[in-house]
Every structure is written in structure tokens, then in C-alpha cells.
C-alpha positions in Angstrom: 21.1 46.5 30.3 21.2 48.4 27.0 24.5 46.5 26.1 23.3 43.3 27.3 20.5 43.1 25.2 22.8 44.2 22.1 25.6 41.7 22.6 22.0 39.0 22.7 20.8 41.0 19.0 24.5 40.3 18.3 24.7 36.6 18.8 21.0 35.9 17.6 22.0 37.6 14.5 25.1 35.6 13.8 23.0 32.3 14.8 20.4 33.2 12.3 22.9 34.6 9.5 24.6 30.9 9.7 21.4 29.1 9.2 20.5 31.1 6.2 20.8 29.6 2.5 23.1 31.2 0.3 23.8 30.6 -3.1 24.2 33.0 -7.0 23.2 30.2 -9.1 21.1 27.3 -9.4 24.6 25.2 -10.0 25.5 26.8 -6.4 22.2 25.3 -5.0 22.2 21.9 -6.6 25.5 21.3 -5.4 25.1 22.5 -2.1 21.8 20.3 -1.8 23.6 17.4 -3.3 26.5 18.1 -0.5 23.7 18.0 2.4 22.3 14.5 0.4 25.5 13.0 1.0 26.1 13.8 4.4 22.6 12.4 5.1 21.3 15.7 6.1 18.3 15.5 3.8 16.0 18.2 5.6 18.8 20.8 5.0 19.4 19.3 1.1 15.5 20.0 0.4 16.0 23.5 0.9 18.7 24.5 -1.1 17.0 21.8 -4.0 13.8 24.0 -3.6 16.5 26.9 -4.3 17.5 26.2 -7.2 14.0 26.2 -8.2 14.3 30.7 -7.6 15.7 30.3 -11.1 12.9 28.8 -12.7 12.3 25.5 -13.9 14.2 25.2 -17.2 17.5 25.8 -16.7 20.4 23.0 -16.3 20.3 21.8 -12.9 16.0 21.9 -12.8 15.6 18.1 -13.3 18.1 16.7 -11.8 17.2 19.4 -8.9 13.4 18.4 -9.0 14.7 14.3 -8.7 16.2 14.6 -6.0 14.2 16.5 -3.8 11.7 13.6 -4.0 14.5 11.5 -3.3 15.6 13.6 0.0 11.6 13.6 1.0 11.4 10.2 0.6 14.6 9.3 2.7 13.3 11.6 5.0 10.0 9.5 5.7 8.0 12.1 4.1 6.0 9.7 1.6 3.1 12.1 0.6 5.6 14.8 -0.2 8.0 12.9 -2.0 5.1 11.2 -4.3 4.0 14.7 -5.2 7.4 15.5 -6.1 7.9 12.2 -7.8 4.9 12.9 -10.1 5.8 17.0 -10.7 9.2 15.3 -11.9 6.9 13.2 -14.2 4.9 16.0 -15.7 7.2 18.4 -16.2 10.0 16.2 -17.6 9.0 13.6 -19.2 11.8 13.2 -21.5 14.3 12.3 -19.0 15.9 8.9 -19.1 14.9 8.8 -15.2 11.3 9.0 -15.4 11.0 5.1 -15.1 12.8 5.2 -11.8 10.6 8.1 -10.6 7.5 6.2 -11.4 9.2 3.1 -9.7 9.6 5.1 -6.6 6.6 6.8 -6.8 4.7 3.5 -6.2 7.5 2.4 -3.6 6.2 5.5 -1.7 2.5 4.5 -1.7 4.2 1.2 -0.5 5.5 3.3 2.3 2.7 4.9 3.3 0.7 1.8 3.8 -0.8 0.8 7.5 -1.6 -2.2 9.2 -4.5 -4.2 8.1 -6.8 -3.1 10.5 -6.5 0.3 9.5 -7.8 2.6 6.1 -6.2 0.9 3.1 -6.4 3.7 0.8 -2.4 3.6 0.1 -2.0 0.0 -0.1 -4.8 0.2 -2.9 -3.1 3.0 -4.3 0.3 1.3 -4.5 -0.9 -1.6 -6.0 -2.3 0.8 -8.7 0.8 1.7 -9.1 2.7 -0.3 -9.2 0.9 -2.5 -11.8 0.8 0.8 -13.7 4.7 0.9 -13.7 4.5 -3.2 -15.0 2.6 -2.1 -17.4 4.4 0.9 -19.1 7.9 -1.3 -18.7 8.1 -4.6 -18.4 11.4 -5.0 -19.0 12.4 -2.8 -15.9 14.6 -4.4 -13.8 12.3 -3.3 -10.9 9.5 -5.4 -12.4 10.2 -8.5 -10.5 10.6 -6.8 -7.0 6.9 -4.2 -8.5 5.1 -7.8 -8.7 6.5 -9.3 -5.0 5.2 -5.6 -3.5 1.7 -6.2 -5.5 1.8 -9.8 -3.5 2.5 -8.0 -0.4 0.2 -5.6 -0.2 -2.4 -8.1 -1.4 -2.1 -10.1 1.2 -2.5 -7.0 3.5 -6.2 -6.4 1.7 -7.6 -10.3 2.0 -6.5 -10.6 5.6 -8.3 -7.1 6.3 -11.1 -8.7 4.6 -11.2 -11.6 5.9 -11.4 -10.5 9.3 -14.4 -8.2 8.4 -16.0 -12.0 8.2 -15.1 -12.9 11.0 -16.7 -10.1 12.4 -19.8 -11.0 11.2 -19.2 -14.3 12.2 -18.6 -13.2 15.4 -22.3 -11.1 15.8 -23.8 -14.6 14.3 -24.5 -12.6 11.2 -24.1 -15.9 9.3 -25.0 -14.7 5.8 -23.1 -11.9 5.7 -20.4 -13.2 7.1 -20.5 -16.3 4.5 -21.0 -14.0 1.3 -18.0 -11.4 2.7 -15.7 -14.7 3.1 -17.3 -15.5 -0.6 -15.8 -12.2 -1.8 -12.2 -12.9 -0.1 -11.6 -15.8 -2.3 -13.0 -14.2 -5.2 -10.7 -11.2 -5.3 -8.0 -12.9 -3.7 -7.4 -16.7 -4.5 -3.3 -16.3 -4.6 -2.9 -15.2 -1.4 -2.8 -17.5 1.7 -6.4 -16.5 2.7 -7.9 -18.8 0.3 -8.5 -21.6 1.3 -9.3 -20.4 5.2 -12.3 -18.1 3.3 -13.8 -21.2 1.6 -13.9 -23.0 5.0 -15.2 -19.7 6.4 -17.7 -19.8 3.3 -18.9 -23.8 4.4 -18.9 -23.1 7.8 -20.7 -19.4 8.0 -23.4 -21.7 5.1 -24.7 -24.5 7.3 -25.6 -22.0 10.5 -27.3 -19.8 8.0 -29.3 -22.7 7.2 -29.8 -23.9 10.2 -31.3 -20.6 10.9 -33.8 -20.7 8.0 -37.0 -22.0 7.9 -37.4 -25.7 6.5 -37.5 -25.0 3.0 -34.6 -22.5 3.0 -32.2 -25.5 4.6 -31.3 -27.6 1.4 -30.5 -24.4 -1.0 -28.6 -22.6 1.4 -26.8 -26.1 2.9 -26.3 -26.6 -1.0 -24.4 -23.2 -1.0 -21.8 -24.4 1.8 -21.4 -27.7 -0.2 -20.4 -25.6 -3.4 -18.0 -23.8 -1.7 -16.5 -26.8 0.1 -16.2 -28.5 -3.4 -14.2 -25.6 -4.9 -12.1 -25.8 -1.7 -11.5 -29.7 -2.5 -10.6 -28.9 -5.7 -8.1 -25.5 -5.4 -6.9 -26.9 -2.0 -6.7 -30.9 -1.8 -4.2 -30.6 0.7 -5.0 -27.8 3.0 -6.1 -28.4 6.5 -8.9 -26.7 6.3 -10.3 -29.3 3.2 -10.2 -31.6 6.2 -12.3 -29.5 8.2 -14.4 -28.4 5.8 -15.1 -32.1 5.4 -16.1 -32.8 8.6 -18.6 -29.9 8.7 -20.4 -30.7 5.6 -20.6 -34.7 6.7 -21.6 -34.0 10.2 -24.6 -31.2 8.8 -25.4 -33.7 5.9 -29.3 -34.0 7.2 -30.2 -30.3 6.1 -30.1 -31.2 2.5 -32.2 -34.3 3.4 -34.7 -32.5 5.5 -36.4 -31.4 2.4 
């Protein structure tokens, strides 16, 4: 039993040993990490990046050690960690030529990290942030084109989450909230395809408010669904929902002459 249990200490001890991380420099670590990078094994490259790190953070092989351990994160699918790494490659070397691509990549994670519509859209604000930040502080990057199509992206992502929080309201028959929140989709988002459908949800959500209100609420608040069609007409001559829109506002025409 006693040599049983010693040949098992044996083997666990050479099965640990093998796992362990061994380097004498940082040079040692950085290259080891960098030969994990290649071979795709990105778990095992963070910890021998993080090594070099026992050395301190001014020494040779610290920044390019610090990059890409983001890098390795981010491959991983580890967004939040590989921002954070991102930006403590930001603070602490600012000088180096690849700080653009950091910040670039920093926002790219953000991007990552950003859910379906339905759910929180903290990220998806965040990356937009971002992103525009990065515009901003270089516009002459190369990644500035594919920054501005991301911005598009994720700002479609907001207005459709929006614009189903009208229709929400639309759906309880919570007319004049649901009119102003479809109000507020165009407003902060007339480039995106939602547009036009928030204007007609604007004209439509208008006339059943005011068919709810007493007589002398009808034509003001009829009047606000006519506005709204009229900026659609103008914006949107040619969208399907002008059409509707049309329709709604001839076929209700008798609130505004109610009065």
C-alpha cells in the first residue's frame, strides 16, 4: 500500500512539475509566451506574459509583454480582461508607436462584448464611446473607416432596442408614451433604418392618443401626428411607411375638425 501511494506522489509530482512555468528572464518568458501565441494556445501564452511581469514593468520585453497579453485575452474571448489590459498598456506606455492599435482594439472589445438588443446595452454604449474617441484622437488611422461602420452597427442595435420599448407601449395602449418614445427614436437615431418606421409609429401612436382625449384635446394632439407625418414626407418620400402614414392621417382627418 505504502509503495502504491508513493509510485501515485511519484507520477502526480512529475504531472505537476511539467505543468509548471519556468523561465530566468523576462526574455525567457516573452518568448515562451509568444511560442504558446503562435501555436494558438493563448491561455498558456497569458501566463508566461504575466511572467515576465516578476521582473517588473520597465525592463525590455514589459510592453511588448503587456500588448500581447491583451491580445491573447482577447483571442481568447475574454473581452473585459483584455480591455483592462488594453488600457494598463495605454497608461503605462504611452509612448509606444502601438498605442493607436491598442485603443483601436480596446473599443473592438466593447464591440465584442455587446448583446442582443433585447438585452442591457451598457457595452454597445460603451463601444460606441469608443470608438468615436479613437476617430477622434486619429483620424487618419487606417481603422477609421471600419471604427465608423462599427459606430453604424451598434447604432442600429440601440434604435431597434428602442423602438421596440414603443411598441411596448403601444402594445399596453399606452398611446402617449408610446408616441413620444417613437418621437425620441428618430431623434437620436435618424441614420439608421428605424427612421422612418418611428415617425409612422409617431402618427399612428398620435391619432389613438387623441382619440382618447377629451374634445378639446383632439385637434392639438391630432396636430402632433400630422407634424410627425410631415417630417416623415419630407426625410422619407419614398418609404412605405409615408404611404401608410398617409392613409392614417386622411382616414382620422375629422379630429382636427371636430374642434
Amino acid at each position: 500500500m505504502n509503495r502504491t501511494i508513493a509510485v501515485f506522489l511519484v507520477i502526480l509530482s512529475g504531472c505537476s512539475g511539467g505543468n509548471r512555468l519556468r523561465y530566468d528572464s523576462p526574455e525567457e518568458a516573452y518568448t515562451k509566451g509568444m511560442e504558446y501565441f503562435d501555436a494558438g494556445k493563448y491561455s498558456r501564452a497569458v501566463e508566461y506574459f504575466q511572467g515576465a511581469f516578476d521582473f517588473g514593468r520597465t525592463h525590455a520585453f514589459a510592453a511588448d509583454a503587456q500588448f500581447m497579453l491583451a491580445k491573447a485575452q482577447q483571442l481568447q474571448g475574454n473581452y473585459l480582461l483584455a480591455a483592462n489590459e488594453y488600457q494598463r498598456f495605454m497608461q503605462l506606455y504611452r509612448s509606444d508607436p502601438r498605442v493607436e492599435e491598442a485603443e483601436y482594439q480596446n473599443a473592438l472589445t466593447f464591440f465584442e462584448q455587446s448583446p442582443k438588443y433585447e438585452r442591457d446595452q451598457t457595452a454597445t454604449e460603451k463601444s460606441i464611446a469608443q470608438f468615436q474617441l479613437f476617430i477622434d484622437r486619429y483620424p487618419r488611422s487606417e481603422h477609421v473607416s471600419q471604427a465608423d461602420s462599427l459606430i453604424r452597427v451598434q447604432r442600429e442595435k440601440l434604435a431597434h432596442k428602442h423602438y421596440e420599448s414603443a411598441k411596448l407601449y403601444e402594445r399596453r395602449e399606452l398611446y402617449e408614451a408610446a408616441a413620444m418614445t417613437f418621437v425620441s427614436v428618430f431623434d437620436r437615431y435618424p441614420d439608421t433604418s428605424w427612421g422612418d418606421d418611428a415617425l409612422l409609429g409617431a402618427v399612428k401612436n398620435f391619432i389613438a392618443f387623441a382619440k382618447q382625449s377629451v374634445d378639446r384635446k383632439q385637434d392639438e394632439r391630432y396636430q402632433l401626428a400630422v407634424d410627425n407625418y410631415k417630417t416623415l414626407v419630407e426625410i422619407f418620400p419614398d418609404s412605405p411607411a409615408t404611404n401608410e402614414a398617409r392613409r392614417l392621417i386622411e382616414d382620422n382627418a375629422e379630429l382636427a375638425a371636430m374642434n
